[in-house]
N, C-alpha and C positions, 0 to 999 in steps of 0.2 A: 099940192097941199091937201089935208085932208080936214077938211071939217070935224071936228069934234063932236059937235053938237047933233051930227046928224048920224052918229054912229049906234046902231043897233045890236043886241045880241047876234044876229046875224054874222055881224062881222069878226065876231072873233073866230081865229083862225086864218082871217084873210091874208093873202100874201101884200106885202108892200116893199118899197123900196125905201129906203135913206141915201138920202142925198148930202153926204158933206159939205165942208166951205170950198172944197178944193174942184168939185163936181165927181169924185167916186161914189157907186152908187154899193149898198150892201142890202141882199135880200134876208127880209124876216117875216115872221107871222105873228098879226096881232093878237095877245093875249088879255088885255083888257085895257081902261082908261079912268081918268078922272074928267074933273073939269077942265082941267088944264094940261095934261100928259096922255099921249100912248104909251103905253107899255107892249114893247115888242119883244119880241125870243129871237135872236139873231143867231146865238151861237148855239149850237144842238147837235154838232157830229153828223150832219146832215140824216139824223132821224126824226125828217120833219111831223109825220105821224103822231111824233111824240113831245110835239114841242111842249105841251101842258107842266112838265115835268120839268122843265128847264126854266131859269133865271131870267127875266123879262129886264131891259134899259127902260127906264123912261125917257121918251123921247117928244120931242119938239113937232105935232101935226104941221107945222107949216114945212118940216123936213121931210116928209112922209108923201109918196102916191101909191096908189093903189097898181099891183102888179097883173097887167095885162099878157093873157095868154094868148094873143094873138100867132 
């Protein structure tokens, strides 16, 4: 889950995951928020560089973690 409240300019851009009902996970980069939504860029052609330019979902932070480049 991602806190909303503690999200900074920083973060846009960041990589995250969504998490389905089903447990499928689908990579996006976050392009902004409200009070109550991320707005992520999932679909992009994989021209992640350019996600700016592409369609954001509003999505559910409690669906959302941050993607780890381990």
């Amino acid at each position: 889950m991602i806190d909303i409240r503690q999200l900074t300019d920083e973060d846009i851009g960041r990589y995250v995951f969504y998490t389905n009902g089903v447990g499928n996970k689908e990579m996006g980069r976050v392009k902004s928020w409200n009070y109550k939504w991320v707005f992520v860029v999932y679909n992009c052609a994989d021209e992640w560089d350019d996600f700016t330019n592409y369609t954001a979902a509003a999505t559910d932070p409690a669906d959302l973690e941050w993607k780890s480049w381990e």
